[in-house]
DSSP file (Angstrom, degrees, kcal/mol; ACC not computed):
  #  RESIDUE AA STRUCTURE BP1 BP2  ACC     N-H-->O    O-->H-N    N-H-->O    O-->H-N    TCO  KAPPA ALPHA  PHI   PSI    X-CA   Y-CA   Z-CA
    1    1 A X              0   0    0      0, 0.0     4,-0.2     0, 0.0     5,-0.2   0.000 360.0 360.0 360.0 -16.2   19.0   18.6  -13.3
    2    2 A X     >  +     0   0    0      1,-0.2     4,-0.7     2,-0.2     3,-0.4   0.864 360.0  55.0 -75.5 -24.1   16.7   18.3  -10.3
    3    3 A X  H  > S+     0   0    0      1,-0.3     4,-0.6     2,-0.2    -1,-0.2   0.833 115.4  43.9 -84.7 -43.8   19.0   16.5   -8.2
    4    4 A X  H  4 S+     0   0    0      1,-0.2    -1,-0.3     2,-0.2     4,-0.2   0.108 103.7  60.9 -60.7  12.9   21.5   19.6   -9.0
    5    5 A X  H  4 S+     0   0    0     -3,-0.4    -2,-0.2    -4,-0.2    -1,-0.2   0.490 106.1  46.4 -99.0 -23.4   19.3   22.1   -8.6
    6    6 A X  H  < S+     0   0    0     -4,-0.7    -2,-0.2     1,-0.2    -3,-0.1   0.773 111.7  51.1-101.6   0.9   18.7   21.1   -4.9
    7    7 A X  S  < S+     0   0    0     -4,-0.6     2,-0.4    -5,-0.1    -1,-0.2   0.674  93.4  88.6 -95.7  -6.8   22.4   20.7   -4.0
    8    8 A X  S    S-     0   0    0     -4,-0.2     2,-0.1    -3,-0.1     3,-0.0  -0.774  82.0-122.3 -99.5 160.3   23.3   23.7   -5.2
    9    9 A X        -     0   0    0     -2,-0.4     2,-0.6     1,-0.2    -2,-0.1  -0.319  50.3-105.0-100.7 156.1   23.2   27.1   -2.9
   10   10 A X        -     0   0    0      1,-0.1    -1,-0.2    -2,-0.1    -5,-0.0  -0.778  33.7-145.1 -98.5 113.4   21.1   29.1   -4.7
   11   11 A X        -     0   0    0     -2,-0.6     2,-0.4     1,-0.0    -1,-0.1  -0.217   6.3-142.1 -70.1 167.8   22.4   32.1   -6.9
   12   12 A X        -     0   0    0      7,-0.0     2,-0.3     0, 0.0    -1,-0.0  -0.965  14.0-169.4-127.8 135.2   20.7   35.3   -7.5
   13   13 A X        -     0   0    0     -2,-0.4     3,-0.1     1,-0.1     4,-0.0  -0.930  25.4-150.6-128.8 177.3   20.8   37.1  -10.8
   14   14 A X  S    S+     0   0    0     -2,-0.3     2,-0.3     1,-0.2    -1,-0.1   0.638  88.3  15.1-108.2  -9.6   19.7   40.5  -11.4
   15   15 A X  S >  S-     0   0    0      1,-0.1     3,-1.6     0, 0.0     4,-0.5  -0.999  76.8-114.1-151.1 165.2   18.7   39.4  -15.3
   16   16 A X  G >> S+     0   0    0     -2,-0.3     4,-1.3     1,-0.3     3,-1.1   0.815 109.2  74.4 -59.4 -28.7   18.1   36.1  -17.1
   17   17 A X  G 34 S+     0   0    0      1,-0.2    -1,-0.3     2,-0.2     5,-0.1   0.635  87.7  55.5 -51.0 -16.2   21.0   36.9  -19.1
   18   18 A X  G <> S+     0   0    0     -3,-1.6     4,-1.2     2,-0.2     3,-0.3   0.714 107.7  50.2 -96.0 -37.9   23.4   36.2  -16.4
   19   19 A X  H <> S+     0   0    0     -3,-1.1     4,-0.8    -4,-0.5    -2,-0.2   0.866 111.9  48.5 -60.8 -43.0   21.8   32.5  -16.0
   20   20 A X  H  X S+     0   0    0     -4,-1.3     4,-1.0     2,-0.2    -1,-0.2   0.449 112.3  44.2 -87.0   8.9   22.1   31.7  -19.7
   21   21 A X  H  > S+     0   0    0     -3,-0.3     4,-3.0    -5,-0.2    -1,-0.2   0.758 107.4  64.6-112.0 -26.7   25.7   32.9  -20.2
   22   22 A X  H  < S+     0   0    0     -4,-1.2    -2,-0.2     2,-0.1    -3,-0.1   0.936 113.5  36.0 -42.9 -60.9   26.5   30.9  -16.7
   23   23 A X  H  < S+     0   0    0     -4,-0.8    -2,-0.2     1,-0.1    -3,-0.1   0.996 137.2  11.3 -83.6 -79.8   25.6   27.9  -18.6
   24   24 A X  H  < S+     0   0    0     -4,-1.0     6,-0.4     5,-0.1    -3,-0.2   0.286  95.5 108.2-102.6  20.5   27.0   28.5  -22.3
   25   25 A X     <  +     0   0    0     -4,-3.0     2,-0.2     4,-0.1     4,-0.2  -0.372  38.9  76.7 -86.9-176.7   29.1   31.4  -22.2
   26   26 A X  S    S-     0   0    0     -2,-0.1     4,-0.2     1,-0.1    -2,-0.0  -0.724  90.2 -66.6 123.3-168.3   32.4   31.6  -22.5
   27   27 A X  S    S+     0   0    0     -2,-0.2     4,-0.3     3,-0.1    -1,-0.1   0.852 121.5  24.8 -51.3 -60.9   34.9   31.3  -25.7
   28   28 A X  S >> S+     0   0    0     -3,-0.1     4,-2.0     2,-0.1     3,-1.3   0.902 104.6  70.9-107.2 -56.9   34.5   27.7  -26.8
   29   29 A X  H 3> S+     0   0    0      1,-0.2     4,-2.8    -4,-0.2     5,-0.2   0.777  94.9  55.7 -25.0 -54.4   31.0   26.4  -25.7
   30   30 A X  H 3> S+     0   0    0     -6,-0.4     4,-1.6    -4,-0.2    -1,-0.2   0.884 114.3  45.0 -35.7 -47.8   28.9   28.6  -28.2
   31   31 A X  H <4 S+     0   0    0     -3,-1.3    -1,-0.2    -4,-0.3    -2,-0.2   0.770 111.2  47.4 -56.9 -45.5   30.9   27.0  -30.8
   32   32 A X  H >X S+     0   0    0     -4,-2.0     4,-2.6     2,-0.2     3,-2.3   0.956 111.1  52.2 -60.1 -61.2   30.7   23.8  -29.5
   33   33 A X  H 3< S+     0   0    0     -4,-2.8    -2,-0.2     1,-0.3    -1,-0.2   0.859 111.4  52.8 -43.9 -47.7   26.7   24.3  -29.1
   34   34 A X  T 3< S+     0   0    0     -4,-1.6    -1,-0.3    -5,-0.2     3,-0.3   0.625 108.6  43.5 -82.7 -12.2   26.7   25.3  -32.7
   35   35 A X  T X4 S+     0   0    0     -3,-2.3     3,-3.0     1,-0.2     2,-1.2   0.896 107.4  58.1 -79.4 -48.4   28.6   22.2  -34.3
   36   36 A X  T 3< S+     0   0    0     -4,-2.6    51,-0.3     1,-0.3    -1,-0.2   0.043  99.0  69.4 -79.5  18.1   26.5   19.7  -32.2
   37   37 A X  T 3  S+     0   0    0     -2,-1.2    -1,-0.3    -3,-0.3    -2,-0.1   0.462  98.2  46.8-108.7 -17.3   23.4   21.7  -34.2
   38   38 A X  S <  S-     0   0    0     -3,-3.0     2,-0.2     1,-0.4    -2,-0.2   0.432 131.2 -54.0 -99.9   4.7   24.5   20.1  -37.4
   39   39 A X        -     0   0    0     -4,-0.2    -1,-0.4     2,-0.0     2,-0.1  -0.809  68.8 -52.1 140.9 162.6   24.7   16.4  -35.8
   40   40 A X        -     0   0    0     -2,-0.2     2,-0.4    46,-0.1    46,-0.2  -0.387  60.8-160.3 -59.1 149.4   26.2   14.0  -33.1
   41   41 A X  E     -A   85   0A   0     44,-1.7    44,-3.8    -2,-0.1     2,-0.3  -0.943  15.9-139.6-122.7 156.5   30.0   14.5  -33.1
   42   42 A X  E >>  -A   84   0A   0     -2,-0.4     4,-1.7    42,-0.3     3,-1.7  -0.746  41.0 -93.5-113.0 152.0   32.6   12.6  -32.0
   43   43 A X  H 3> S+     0   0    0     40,-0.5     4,-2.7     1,-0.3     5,-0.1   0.900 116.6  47.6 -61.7 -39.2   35.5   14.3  -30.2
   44   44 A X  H 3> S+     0   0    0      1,-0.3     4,-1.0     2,-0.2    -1,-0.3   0.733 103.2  68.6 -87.6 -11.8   37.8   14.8  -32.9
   45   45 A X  H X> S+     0   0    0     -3,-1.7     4,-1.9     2,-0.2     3,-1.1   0.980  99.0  40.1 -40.1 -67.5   35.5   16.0  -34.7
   46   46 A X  H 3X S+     0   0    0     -4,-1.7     4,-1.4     1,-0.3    -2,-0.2   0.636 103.8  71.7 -42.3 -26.2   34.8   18.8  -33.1
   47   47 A X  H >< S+     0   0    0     -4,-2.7     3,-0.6     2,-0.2    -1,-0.3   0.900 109.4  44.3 -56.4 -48.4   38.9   19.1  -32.7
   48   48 A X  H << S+     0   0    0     -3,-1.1     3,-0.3    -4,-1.0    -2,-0.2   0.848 109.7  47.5 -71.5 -62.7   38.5   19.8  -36.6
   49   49 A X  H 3< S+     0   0    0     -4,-1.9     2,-0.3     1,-0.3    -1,-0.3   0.755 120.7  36.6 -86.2 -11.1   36.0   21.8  -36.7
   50   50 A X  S X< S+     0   0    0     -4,-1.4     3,-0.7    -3,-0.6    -1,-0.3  -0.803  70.1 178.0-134.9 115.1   37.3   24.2  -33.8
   51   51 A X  T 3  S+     0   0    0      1,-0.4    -1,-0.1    -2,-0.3    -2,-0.1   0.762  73.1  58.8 -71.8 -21.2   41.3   24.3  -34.2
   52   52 A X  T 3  S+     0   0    0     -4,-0.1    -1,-0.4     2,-0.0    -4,-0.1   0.849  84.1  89.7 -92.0 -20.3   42.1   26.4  -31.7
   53   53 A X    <   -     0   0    0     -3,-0.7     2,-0.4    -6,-0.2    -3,-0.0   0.171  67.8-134.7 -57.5 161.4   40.6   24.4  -28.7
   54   54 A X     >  -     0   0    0      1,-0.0     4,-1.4     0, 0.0     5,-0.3  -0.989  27.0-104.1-125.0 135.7   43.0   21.6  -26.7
   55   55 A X  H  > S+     0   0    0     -2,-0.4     4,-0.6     1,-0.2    -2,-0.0   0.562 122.3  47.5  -7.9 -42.9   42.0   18.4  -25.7
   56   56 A X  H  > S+     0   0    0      2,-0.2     4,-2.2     3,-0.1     5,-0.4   0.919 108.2  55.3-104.5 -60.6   41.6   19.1  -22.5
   57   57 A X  H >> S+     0   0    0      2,-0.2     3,-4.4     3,-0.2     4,-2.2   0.805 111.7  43.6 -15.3 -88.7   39.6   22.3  -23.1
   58   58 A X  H 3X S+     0   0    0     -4,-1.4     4,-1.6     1,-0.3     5,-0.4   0.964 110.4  57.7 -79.9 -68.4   37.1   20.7  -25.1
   59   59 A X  H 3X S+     0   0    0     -4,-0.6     4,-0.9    -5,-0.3    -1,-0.3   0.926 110.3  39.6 -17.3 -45.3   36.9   17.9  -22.7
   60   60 A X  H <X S+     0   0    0     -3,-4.4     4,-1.2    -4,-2.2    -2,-0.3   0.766 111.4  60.0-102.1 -15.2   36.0   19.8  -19.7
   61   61 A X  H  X S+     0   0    0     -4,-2.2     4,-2.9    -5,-0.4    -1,-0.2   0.913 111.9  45.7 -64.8 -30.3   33.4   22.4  -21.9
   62   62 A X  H  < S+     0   0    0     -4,-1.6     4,-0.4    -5,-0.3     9,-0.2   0.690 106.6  54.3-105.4   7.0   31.5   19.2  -22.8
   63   63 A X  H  X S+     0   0    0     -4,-0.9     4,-7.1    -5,-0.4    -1,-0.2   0.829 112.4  42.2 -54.9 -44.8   31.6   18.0  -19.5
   64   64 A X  H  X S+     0   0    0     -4,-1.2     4,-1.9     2,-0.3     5,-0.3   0.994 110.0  62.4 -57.0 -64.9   30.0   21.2  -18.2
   65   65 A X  H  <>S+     0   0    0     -4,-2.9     5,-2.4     1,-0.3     6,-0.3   0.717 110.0  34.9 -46.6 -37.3   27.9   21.0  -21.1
   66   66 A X  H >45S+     0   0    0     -4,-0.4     3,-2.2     3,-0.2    -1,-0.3   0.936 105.9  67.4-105.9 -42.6   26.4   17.7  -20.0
   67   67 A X  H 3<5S+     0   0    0     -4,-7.1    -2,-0.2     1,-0.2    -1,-0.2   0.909 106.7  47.2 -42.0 -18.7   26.4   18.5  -16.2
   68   68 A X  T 3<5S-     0   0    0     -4,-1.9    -1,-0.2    -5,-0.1    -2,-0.2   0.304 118.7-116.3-122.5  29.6   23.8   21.1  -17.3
   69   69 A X  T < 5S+     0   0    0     -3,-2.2    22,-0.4    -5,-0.3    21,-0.2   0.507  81.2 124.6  88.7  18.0   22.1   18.7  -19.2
   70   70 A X  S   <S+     0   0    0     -5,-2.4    18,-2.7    -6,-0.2    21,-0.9   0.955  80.5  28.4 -54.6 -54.8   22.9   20.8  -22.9
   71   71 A X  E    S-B   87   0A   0     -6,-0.3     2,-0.5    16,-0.2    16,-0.3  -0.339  73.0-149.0-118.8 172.3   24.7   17.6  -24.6
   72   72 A X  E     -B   86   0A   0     14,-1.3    14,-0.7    -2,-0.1     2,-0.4  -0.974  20.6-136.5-133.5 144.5   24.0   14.0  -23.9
   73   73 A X  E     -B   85   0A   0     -2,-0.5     2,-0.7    12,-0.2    12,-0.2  -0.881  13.8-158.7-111.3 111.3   27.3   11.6  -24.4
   74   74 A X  E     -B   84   0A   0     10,-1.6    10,-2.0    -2,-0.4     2,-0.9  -0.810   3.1-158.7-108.6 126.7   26.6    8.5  -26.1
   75   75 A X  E     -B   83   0A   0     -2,-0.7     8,-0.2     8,-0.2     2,-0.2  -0.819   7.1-150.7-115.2 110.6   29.3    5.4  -25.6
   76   76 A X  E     -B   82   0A   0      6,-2.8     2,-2.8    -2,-0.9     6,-1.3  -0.630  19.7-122.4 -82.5 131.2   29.4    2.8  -28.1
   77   77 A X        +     0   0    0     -2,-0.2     2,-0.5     4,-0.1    -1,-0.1  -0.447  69.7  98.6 -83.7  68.4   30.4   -0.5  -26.8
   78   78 A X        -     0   0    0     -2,-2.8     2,-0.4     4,-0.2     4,-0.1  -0.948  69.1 -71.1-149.9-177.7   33.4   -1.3  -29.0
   79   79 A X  S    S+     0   0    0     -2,-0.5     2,-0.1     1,-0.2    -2,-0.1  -0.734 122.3  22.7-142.7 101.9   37.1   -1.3  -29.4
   80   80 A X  S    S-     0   0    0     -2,-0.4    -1,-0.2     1,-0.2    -3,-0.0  -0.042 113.8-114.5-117.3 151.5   38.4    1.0  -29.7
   81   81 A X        -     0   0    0     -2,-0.1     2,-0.3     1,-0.1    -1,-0.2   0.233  19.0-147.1 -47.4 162.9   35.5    2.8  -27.9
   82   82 A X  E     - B   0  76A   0     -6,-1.3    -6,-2.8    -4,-0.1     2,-0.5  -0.990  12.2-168.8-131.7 142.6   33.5    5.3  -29.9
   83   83 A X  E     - B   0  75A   0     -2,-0.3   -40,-0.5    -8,-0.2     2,-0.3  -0.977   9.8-173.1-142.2 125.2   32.1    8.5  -27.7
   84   84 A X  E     -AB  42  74A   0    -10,-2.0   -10,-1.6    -2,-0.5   -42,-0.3  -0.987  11.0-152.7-128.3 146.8   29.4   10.7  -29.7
   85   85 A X  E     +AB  41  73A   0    -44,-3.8   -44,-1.7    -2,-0.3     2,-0.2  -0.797  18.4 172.2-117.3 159.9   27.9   14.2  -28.3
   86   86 A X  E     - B   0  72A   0    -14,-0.7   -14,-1.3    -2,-0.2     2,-0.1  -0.916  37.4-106.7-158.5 149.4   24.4   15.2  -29.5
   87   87 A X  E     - B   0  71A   0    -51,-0.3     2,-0.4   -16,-0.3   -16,-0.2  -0.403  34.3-136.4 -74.3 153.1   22.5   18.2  -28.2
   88   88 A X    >>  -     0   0    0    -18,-2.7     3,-1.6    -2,-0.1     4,-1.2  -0.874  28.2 -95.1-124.1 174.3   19.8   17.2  -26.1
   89   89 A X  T 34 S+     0   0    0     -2,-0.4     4,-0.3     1,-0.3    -1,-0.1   0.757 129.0  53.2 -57.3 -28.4   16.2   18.7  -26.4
   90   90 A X  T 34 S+     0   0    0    -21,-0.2     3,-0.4     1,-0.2    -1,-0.3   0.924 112.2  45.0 -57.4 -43.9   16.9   21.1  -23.7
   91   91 A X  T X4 S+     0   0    0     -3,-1.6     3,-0.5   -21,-0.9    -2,-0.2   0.631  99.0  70.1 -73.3 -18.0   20.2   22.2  -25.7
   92   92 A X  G >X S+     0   0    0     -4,-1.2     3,-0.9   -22,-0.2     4,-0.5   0.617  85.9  70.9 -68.6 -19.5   18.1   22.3  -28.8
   93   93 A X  G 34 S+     0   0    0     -3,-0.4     4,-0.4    -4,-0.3    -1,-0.2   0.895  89.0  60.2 -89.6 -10.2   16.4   25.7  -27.1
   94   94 A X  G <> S+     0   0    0     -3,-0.5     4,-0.9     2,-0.2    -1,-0.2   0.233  80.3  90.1 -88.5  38.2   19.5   27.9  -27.6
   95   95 A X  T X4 S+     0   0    0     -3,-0.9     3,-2.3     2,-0.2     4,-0.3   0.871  88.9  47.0 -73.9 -83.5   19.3   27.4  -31.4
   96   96 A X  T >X S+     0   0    0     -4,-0.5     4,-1.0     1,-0.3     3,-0.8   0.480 113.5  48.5 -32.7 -57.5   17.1   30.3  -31.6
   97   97 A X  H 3> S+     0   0    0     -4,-0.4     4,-3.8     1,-0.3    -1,-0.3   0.807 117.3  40.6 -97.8 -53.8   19.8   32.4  -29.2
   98   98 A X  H << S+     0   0    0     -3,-2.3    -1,-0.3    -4,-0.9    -2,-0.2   0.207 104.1  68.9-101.2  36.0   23.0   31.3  -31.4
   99   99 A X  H <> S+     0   0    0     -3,-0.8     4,-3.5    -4,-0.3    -2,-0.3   0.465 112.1  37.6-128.4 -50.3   21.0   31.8  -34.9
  100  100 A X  H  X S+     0   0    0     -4,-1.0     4,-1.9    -5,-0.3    -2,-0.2   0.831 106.6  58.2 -54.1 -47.1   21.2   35.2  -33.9
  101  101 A X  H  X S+     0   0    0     -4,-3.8     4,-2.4     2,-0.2     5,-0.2   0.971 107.2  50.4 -26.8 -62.2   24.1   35.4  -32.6
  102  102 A X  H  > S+     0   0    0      1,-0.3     4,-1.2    -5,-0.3     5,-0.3   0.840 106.8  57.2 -66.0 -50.2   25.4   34.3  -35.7
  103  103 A X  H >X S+     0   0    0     -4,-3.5     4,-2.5     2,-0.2     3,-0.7   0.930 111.5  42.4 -48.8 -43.6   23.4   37.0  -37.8
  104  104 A X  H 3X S+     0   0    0     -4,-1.9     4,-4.0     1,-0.3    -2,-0.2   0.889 105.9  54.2 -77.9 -32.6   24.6   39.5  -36.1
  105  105 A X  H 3X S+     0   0    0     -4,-2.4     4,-1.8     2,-0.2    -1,-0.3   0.737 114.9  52.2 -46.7 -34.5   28.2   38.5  -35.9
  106  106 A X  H <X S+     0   0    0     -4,-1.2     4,-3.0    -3,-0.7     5,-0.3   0.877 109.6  42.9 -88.6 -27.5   27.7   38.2  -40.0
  107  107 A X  H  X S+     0   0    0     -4,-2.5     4,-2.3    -5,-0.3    -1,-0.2   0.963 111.4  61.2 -82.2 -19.8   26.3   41.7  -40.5
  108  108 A X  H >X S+     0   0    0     -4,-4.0     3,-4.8     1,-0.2     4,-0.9   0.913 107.7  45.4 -16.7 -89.4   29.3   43.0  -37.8
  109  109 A X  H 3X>S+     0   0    0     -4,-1.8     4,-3.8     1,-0.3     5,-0.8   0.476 109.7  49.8 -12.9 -57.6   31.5   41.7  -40.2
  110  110 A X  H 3X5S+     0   0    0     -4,-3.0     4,-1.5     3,-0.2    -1,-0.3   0.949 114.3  51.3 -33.8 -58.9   29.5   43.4  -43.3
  111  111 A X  H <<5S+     0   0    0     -3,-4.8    -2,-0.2    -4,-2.3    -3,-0.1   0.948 122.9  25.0 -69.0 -58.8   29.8   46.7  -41.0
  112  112 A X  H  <5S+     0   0    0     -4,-0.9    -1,-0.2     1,-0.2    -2,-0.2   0.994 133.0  39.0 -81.2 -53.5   34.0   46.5  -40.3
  113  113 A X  H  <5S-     0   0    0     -4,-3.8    -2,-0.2     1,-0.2    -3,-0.2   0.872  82.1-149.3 -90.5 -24.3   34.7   44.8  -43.2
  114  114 A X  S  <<S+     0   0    0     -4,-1.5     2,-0.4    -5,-0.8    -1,-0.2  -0.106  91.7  46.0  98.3 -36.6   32.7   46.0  -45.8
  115  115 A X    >>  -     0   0    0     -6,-0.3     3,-1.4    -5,-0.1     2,-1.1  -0.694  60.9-173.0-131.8  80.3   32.7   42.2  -47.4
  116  116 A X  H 3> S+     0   0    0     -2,-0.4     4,-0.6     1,-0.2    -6,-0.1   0.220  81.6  69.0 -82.1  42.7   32.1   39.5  -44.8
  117  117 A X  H 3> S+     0   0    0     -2,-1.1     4,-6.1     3,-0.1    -1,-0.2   0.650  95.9  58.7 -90.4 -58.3   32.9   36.4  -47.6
  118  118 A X  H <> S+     0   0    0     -3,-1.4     4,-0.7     1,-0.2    -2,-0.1   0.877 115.5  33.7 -47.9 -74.1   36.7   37.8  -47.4
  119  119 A X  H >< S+     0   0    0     -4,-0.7     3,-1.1     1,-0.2    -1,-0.2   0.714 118.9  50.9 -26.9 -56.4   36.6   37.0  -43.4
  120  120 A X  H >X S+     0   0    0     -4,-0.6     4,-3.0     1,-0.4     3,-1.5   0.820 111.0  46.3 -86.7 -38.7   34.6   34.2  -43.6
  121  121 A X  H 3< S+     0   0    0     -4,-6.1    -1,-0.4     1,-0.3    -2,-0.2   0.294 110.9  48.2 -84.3  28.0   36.7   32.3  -46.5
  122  122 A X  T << S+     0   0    0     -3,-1.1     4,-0.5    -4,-0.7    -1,-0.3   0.133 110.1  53.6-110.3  15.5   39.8   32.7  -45.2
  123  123 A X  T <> S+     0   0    0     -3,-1.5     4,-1.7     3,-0.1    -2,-0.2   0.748 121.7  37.5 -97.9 -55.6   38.5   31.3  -41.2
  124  124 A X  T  < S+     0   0    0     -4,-3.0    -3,-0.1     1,-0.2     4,-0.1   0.649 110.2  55.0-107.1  26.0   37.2   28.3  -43.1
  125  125 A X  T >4 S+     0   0    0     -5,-0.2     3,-1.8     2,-0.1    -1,-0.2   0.943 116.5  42.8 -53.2 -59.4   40.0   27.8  -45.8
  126  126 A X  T 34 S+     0   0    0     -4,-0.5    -2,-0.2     1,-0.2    -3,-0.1   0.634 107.2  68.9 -73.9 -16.6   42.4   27.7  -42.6
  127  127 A X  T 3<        0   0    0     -4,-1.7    -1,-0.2     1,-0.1    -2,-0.1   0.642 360.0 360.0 -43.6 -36.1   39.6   25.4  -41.0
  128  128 A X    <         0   0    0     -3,-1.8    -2,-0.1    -4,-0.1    -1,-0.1   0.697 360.0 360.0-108.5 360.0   40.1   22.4  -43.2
């Protein structure tokens, strides 16, 4: 990351939030960030475990992901190749950040749905 930090023009942001969401915001990254918490994956894993993503999406999030050093990609020397993602220590510090997320997202749920089990078993019935 040092070697990008000095080729890139220097942003400014007016709060930290703006740095961390630069790095893992978006739609699919969080998600990503949060599988890769439970273990290395391998790509089609992670196609599994988030349907709605495309090949090429999820290619270029975990590209990002390891330009900014979140995930490490580990390439197994065989055939047919095996490619595994793993959080690396750095990406291991938005656990706290997306463990929260995740509470709050559940007690949303509570709040609009009144019962966030209904929501949550039918996203990962249609999950498997």
């Amino acid at each position: 990351m040092t070697e990008q930090k000095e080729n890139r023009i220097r942003e400014k942001y007016k709060v930290g939030v703006e740095a961390a969401l630069e790095v893992m915001g978006g739609k699919w990254k969080p998600l990503i960030i949060y599988h890769l918490m439970t273990g290395p994956k391998r790509t089609s894993e992670l196609r599994r475990l988030i349907p709605g993503i495309t090949q090429k999406m999820l290619t270029t999030q975990l590209r990002g992901l390891e330009k900014d050093e979140i995930v490490a990609r580990k390439i197994y020397q065989e055939i047919p190749p095996k490619v595994e993602y793993k959080l690396t220590p750095y990406g291991w510090g938005l656990k706290p950040a997306l463990d929260l997320l995740c509470y709050w997202g559940e007690d949303h749920l509570e709040k609009v749905y009144g019962d966030k089990s209904k929501v949550l078993e039918e996203f990962e019935s249609s999950s498997k």
